[in-house]
C-alpha positions in Angstrom: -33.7 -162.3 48.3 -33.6 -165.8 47.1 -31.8 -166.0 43.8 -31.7 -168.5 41.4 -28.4 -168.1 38.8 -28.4 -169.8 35.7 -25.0 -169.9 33.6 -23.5 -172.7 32.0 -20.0 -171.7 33.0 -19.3 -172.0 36.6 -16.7 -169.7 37.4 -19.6 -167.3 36.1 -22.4 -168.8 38.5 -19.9 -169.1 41.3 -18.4 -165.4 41.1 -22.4 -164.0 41.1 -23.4 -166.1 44.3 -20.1 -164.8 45.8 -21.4 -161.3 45.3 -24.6 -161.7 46.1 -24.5 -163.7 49.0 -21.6 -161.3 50.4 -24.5 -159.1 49.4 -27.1 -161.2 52.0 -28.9 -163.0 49.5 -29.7 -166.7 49.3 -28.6 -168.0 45.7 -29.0 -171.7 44.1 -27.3 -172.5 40.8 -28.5 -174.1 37.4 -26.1 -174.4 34.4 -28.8 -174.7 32.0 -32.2 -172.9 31.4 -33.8 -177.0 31.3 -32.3 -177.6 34.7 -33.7 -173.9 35.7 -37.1 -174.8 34.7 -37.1 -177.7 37.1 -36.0 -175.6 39.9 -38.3 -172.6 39.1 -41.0 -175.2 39.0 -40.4 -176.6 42.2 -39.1 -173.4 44.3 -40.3 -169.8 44.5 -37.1 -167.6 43.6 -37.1 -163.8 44.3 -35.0 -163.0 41.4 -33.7 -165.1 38.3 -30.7 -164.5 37.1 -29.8 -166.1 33.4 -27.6 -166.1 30.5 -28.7 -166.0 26.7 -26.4 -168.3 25.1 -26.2 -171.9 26.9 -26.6 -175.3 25.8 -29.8 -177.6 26.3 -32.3 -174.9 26.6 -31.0 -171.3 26.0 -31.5 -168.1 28.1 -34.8 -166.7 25.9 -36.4 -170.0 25.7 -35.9 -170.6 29.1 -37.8 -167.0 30.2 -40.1 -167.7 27.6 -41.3 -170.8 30.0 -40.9 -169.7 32.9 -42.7 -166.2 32.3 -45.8 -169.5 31.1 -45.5 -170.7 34.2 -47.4 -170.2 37.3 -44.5 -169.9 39.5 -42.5 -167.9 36.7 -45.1 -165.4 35.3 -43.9 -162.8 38.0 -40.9 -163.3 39.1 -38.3 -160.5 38.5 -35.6 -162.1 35.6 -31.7 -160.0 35.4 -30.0 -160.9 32.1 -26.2 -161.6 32.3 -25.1 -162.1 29.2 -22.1 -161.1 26.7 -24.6 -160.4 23.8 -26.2 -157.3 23.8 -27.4 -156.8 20.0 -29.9 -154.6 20.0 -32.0 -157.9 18.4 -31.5 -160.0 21.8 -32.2 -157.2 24.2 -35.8 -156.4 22.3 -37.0 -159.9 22.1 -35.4 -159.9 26.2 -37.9 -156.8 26.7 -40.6 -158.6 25.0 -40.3 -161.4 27.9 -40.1 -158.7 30.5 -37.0 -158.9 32.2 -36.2 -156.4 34.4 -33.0 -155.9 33.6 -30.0 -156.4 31.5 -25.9 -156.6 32.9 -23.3 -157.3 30.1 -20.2 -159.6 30.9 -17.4 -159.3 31.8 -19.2 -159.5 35.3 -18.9 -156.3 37.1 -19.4 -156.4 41.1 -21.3 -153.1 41.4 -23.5 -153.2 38.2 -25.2 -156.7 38.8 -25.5 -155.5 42.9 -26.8 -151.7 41.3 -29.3 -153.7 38.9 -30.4 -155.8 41.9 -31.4 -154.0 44.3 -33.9 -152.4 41.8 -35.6 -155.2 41.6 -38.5 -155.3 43.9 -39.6 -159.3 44.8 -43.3 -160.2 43.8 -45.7 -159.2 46.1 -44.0 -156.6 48.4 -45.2 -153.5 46.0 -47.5 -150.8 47.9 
C-alpha cells in the first residue's frame, strides 16, 4: 500500500514508516494536516495515516477536507493519536475513519489495524 503519515513530530512519522515499510508498504510523510491536503490533492494514497492534535491544520479538520475532496472522499484514514475521549473518537467516526490506534505507538496494533484496511477499489 502507499501510505501517507501525517504527524507533527518526527520521531513519530519516522518510527510508523519504519514499520510499515519493513512491513512492504510505500509511505510519504506530512507534519501537518495543511501540508497533507496538498499531497492528498496531488497523489492517490492507499491509506492515510494522521494525528488529531497538530499545528496549522489539525487531524479532524484535515479528514474533514480530505473526506470533501475527490481524491479524499474514499480513501481509507487510521487515527494515531494520544487522545481518545470518547468526544474525539465520535466526531472521528462521524468522518469515517477506519480506524483508531492510541500512542504510545505500538508495532503490532498500527500493522493489526492495517492490514484491515482494504485500498479503494479492490472490494469484490
Amino acid at each position: 500500500m502507499h501510505v501517507l503519515v501525517v504527524d507533527d513530530s518526527a520521531t513519530i512519522r519516522r518510527r510508523a514508516r519504519e514499520i510499515l515499510e519493513q512491513a512492504g508498504h510505500t509511505c510519504e510523510e506530512a507534519e501537518n494536516g495543511l501540508e497533507a491536503i496538498k499531497m492528498a490533492l496531488s497523489n492517490r494514497y492507499d491509506l492515510i495515516i494522521t494525528d488529531i492534535v497538530m499545528p496549522v491544520l489539525d487531524g479532524l479538520k484535515f479528514i474533514q477536507r480530505i473526506r470533501a475532496s475527490r481524491n479524499g472522499e474514499d480513501v481509507p484514514i487510521l487515527i494515531l493519536s494520544s487522545r481518545g475521549d470518547e468526544e474525539t473518537v465520535l466526531r472521528a467516526r462521524d468522518l469515517r475513519v477506519q480506524g483508531y490506534v492510541l500512542k504510545p505507538l505500538r508495532p503490532d496494533v498500527l500493522l493489526d489495524r492495517v492490514q484491515r484496511i482494504e485500498p479503494p477499489g479492490t472490494s469484490s
